[in-house]
NUDRENGU-842264 format. One record per residue: residue number from 1; x, y, z of N, C-alpha, C, O in turn. Coordinates in steps of 0.1 Angstrom, whole numbers. Example, Ala and Ser with C-alpha at 12.3 -4.5 7.8 and 13.67 -1.06 7.14 Angstrom:
residues 2
+-----+-------+-------+-------+-------+-------+-------+-------+-------+-------+-------+-------+-------+
!   n !   n_x !   n_y !   n_z !  ca_x !  ca_y !  ca_z !   c_x !   c_y !   c_z !   o_x !   o_y !   o_z !
+-----+-------+-------+-------+-------+-------+-------+-------+-------+-------+-------+-------+-------+
!   1 !   132 !   -57 !    78 !   123 !   -45 !    78 !   132 !   -33 !    78 !   142 !   -33 !    85 !
!   2 !   128 !   -22 !    71 !   137 !   -11 !    71 !   129 !     0 !    79 !   134 !    11 !    80 !
+-----+-------+-------+-------+-------+-------+-------+-------+-------+-------+-------+-------+-------+
end
This chain:
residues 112
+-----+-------+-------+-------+-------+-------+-------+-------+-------+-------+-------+-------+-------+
!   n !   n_x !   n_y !   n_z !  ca_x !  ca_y !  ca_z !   c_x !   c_y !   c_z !   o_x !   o_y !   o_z !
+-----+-------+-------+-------+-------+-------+-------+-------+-------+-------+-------+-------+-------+
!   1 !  1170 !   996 !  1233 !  1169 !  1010 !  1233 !  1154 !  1014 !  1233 !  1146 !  1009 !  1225 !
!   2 !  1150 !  1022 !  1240 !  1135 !  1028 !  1243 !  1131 !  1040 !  1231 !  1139 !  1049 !  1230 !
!   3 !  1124 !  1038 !  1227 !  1117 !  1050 !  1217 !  1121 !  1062 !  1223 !  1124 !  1071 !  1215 !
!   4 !  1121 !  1066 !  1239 !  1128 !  1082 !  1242 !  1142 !  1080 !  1234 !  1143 !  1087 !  1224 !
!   5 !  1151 !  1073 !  1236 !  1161 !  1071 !  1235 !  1168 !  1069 !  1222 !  1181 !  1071 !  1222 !
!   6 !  1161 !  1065 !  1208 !  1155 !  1064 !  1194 !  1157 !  1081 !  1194 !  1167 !  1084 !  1187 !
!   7 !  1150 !  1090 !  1201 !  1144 !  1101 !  1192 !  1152 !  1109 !  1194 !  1156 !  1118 !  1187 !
!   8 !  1157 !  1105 !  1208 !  1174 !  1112 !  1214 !  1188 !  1113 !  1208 !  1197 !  1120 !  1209 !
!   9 !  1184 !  1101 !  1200 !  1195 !  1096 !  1191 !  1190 !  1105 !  1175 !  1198 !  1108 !  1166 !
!  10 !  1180 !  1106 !  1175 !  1181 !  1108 !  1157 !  1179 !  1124 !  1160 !  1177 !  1129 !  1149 !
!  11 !  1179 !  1134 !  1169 !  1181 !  1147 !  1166 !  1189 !  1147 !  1178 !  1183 !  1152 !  1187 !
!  12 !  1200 !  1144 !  1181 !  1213 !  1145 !  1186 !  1214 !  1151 !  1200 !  1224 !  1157 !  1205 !
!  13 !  1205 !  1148 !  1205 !  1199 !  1152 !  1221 !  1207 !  1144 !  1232 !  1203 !  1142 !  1244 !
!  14 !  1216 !  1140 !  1228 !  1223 !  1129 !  1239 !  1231 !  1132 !  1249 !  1234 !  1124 !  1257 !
!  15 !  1238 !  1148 !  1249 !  1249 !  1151 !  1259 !  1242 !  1165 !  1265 !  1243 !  1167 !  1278 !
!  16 !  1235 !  1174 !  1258 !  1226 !  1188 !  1266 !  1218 !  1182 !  1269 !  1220 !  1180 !  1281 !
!  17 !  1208 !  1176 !  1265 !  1195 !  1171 !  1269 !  1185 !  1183 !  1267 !  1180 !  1190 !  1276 !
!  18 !  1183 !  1182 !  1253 !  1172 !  1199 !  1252 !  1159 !  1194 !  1258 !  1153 !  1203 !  1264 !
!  19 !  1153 !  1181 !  1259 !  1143 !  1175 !  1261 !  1141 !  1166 !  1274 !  1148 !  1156 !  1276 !
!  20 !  1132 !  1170 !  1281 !  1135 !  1159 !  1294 !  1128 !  1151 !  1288 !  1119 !  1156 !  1281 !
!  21 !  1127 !  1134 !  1288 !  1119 !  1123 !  1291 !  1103 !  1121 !  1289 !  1096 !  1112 !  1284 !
!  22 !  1101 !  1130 !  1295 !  1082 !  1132 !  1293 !  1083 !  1147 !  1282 !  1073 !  1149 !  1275 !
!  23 !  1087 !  1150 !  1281 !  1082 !  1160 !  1269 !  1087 !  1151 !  1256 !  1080 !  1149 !  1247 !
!  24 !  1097 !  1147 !  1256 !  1097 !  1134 !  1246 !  1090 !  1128 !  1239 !  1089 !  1128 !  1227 !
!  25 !  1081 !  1120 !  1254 !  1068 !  1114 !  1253 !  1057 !  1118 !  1250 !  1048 !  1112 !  1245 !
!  26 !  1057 !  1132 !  1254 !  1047 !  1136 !  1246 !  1051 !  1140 !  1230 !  1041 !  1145 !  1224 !
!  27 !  1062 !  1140 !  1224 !  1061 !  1142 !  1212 !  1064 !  1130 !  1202 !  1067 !  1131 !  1190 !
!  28 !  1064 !  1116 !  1212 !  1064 !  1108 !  1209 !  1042 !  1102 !  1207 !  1038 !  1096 !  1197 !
!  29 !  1037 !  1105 !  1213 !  1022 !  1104 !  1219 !  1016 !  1113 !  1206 !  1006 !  1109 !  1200 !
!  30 !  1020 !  1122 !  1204 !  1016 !  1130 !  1189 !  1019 !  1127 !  1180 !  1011 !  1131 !  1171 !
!  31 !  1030 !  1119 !  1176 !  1032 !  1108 !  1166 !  1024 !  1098 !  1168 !  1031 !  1089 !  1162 !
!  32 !  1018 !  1095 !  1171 !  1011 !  1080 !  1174 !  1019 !  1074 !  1172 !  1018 !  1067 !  1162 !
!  33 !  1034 !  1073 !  1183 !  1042 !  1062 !  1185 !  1053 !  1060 !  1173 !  1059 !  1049 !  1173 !
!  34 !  1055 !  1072 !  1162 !  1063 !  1067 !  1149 !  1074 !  1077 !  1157 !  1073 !  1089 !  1162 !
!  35 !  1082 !  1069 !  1157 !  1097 !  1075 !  1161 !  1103 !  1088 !  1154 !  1106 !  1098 !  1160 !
!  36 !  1103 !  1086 !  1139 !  1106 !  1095 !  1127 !  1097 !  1110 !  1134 !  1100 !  1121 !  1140 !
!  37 !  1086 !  1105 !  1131 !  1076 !  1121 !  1134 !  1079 !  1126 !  1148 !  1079 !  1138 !  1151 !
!  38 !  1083 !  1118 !  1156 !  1083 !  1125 !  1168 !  1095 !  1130 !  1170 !  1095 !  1137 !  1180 !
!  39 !  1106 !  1129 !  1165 !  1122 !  1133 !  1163 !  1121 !  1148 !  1152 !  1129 !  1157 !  1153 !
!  40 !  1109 !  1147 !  1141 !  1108 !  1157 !  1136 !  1100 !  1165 !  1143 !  1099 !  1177 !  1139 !
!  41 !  1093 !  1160 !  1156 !  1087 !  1174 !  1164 !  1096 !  1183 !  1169 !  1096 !  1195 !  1168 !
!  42 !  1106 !  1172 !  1175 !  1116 !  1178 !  1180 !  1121 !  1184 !  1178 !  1124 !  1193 !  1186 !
!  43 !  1128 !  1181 !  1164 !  1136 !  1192 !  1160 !  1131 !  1205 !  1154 !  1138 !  1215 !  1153 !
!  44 !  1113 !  1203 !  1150 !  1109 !  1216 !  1149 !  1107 !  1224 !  1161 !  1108 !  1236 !  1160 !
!  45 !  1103 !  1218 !  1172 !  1104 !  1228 !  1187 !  1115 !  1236 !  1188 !  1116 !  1249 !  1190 !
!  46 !  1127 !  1223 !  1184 !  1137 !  1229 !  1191 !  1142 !  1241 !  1184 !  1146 !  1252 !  1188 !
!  47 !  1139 !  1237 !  1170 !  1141 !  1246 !  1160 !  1144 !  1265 !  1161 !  1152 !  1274 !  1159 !
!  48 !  1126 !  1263 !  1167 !  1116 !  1270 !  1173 !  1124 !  1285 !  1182 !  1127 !  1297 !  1182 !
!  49 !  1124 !  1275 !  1187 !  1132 !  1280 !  1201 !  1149 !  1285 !  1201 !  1155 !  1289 !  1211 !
!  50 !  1152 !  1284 !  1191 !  1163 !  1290 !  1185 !  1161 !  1297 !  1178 !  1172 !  1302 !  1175 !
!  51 !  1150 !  1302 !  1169 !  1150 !  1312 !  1160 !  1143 !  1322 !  1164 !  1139 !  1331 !  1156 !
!  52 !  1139 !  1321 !  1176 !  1131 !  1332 !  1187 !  1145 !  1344 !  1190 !  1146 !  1357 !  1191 !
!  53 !  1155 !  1334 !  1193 !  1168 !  1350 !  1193 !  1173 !  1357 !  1181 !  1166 !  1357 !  1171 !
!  54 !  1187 !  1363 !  1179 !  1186 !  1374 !  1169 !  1192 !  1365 !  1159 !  1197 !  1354 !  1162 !
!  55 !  1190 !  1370 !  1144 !  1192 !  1360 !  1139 !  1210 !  1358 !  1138 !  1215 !  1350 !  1129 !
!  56 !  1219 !  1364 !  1147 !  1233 !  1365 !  1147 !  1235 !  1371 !  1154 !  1228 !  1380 !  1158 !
!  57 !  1247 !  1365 !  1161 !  1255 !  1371 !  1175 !  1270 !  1369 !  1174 !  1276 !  1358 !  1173 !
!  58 !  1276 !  1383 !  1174 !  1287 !  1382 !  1173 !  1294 !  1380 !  1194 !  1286 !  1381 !  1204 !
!  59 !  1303 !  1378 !  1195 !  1307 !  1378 !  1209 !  1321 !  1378 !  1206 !  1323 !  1366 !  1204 !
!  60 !  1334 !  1386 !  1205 !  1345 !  1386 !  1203 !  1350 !  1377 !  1193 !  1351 !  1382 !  1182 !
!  61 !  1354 !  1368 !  1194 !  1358 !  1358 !  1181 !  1349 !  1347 !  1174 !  1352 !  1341 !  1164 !
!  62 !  1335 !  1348 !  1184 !  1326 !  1337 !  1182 !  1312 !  1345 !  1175 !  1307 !  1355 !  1180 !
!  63 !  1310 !  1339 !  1166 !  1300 !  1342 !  1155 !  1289 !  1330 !  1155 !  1293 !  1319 !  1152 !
!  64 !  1279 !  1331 !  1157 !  1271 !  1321 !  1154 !  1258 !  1331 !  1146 !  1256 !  1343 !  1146 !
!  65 !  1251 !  1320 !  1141 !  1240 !  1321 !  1130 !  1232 !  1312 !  1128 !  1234 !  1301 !  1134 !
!  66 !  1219 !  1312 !  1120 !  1208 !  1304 !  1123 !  1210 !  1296 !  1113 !  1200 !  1292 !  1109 !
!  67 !  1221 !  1291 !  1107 !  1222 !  1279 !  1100 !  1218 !  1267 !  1112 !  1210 !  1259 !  1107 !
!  68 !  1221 !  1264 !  1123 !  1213 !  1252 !  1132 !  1201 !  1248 !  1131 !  1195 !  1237 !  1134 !
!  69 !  1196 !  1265 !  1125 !  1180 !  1263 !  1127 !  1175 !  1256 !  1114 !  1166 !  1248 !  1112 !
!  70 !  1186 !  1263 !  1104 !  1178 !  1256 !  1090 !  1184 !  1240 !  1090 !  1178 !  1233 !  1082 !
!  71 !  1194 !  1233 !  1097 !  1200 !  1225 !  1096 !  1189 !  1215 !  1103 !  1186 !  1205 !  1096 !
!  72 !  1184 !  1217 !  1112 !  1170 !  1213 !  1120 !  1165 !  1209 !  1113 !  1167 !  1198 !  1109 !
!  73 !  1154 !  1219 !  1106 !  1143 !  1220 !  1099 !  1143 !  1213 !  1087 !  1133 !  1209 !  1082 !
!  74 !  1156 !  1211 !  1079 !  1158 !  1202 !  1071 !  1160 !  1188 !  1077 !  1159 !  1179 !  1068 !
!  75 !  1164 !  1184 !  1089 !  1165 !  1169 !  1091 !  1153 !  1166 !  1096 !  1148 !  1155 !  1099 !
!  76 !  1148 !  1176 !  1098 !  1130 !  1173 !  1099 !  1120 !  1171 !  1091 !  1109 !  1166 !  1094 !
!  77 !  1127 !  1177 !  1077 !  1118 !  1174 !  1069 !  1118 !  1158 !  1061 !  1110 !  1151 !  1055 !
!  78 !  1132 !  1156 !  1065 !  1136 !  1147 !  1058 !  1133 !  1132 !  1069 !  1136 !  1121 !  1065 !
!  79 !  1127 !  1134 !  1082 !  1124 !  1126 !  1089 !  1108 !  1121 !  1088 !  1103 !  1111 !  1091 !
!  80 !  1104 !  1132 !  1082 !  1087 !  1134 !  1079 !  1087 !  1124 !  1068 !  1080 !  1114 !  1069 !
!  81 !  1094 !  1129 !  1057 !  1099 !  1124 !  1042 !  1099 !  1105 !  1045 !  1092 !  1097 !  1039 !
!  82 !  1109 !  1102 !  1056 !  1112 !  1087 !  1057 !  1101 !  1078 !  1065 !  1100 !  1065 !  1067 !
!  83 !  1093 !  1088 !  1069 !  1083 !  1083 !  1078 !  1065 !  1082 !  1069 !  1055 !  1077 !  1072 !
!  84 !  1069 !  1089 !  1061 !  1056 !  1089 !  1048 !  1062 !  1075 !  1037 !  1054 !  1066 !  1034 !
!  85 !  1073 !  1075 !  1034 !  1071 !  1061 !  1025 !  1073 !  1049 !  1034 !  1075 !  1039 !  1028 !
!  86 !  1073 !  1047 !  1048 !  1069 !  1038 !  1056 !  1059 !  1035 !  1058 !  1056 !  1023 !  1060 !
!  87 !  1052 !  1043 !  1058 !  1036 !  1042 !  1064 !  1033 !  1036 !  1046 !  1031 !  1024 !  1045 !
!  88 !  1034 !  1045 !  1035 !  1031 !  1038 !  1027 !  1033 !  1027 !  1018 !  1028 !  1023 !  1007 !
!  89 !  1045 !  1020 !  1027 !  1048 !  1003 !  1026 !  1046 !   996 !  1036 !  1050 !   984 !  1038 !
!  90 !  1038 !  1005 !  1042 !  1031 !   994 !  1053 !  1015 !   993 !  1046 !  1010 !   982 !  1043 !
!  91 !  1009 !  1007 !  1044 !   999 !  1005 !  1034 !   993 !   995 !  1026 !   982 !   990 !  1029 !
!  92 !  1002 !   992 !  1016 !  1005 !   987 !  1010 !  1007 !   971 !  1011 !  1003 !   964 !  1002 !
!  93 !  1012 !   967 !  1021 !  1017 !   956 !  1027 !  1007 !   940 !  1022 !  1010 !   929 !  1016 !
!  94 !   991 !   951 !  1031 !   980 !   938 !  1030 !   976 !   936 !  1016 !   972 !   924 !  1014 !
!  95 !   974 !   946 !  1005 !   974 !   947 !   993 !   980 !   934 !   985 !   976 !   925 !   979 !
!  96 !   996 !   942 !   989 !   999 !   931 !   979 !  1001 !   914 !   985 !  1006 !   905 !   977 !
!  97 !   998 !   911 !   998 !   997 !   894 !  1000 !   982 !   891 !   996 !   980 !   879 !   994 !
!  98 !   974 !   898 !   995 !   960 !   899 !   994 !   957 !   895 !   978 !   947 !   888 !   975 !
!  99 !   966 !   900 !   971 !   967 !   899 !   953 !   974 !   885 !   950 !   973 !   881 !   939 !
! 100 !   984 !   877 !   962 !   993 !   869 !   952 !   983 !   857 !   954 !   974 !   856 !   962 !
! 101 !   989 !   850 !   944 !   980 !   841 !   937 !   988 !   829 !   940 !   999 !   827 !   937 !
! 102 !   978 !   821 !   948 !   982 !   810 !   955 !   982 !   796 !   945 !   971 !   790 !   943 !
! 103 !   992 !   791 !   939 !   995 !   783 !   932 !   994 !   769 !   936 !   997 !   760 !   929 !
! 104 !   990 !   767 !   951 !  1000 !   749 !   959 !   987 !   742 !   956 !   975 !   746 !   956 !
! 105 !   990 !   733 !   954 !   982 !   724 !   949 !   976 !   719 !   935 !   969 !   709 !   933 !
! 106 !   984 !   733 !   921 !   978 !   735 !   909 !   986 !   727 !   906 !   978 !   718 !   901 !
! 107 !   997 !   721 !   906 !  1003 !   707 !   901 !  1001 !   696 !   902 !  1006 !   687 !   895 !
! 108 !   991 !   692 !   913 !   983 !   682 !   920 !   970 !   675 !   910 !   967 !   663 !   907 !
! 109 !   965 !   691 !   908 !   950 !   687 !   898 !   953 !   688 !   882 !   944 !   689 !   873 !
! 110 !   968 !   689 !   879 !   969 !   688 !   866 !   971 !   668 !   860 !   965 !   661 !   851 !
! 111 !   983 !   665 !   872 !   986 !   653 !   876 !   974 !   644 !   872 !   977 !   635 !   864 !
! 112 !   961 !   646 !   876 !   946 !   638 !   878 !   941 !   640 !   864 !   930 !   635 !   861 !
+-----+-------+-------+-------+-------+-------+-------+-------+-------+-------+-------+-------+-------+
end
C-alpha cells in the first residue's frame, strides 16, 4: 500500500475521492512524509471546505449539520496527537541504546 493510499485509508477517502493523488502528495510533502500529519491535513482541508456552507440544511426529510466537520477535526487532532508520541519514541530511540550499559565480556575479567 502506497502512503497516497495510507492517507486515503485513514480519513476515509476511498469511494468519493475528495482528493486526487497529487494534492495528496502534496499534503503528504508538508508532512515531511509522516502519514498521520498528512491525513490530518486532510481532514482539516476537507474539514474546511465544508464549513464554508450553512451551518444546516434542511431539504424535505434530509437534515444535515456540521457534526462531519467537528467529526474531522477531531480525527485530526487525534492523528496530530499519534503522530507527536511517534516522533517522540523515535526521539528517544538513540538515547536510550546510547545509555545501556554493555555488560559482554564483564564475566570474562572477573573469571582472571
Amino acid at each position: 500500500m502506497t502512503d497516497i493510499q495510507k492517507v486515503r485509508l485513514l480519513i476515509a477517502d476511498t469511494l468519493s475521492v475528495q482528493f486526487t493523488d497529487p494534492q495528496i502528495q502534496v499534503f503528504l510533502d508538508l508532512a515531511s512524509g509522516s502519514v498521520l500529519i498528512a491525513a490530518a491535513f486532510a481532514l482539516e482541508a476537507w474539514a474546511a471546505t465544508e464549513s464554508a456552507n450553512l451551518d444546516s440544511e434542511n431539504i424535505g426529510d434530509y437534515a444535515y449539520t456540521r457534526g462531519a466537520v467537528n467529526k474531522k477535526l477531531t480525527l485530526a487532532k487525534e492523528y496530530k496527537k499519534q503522530a507527536a508520541e511517534v516522533s517522540e519514541a523515535e526521539a528517544l530511540s538513540p538515547y536510550l541504546t546510547w545509555a545501556e550499559m554493555n555488560l559482554t565480556g564483564a564475566a570474562d575479567e572477573d573469571a582472571e
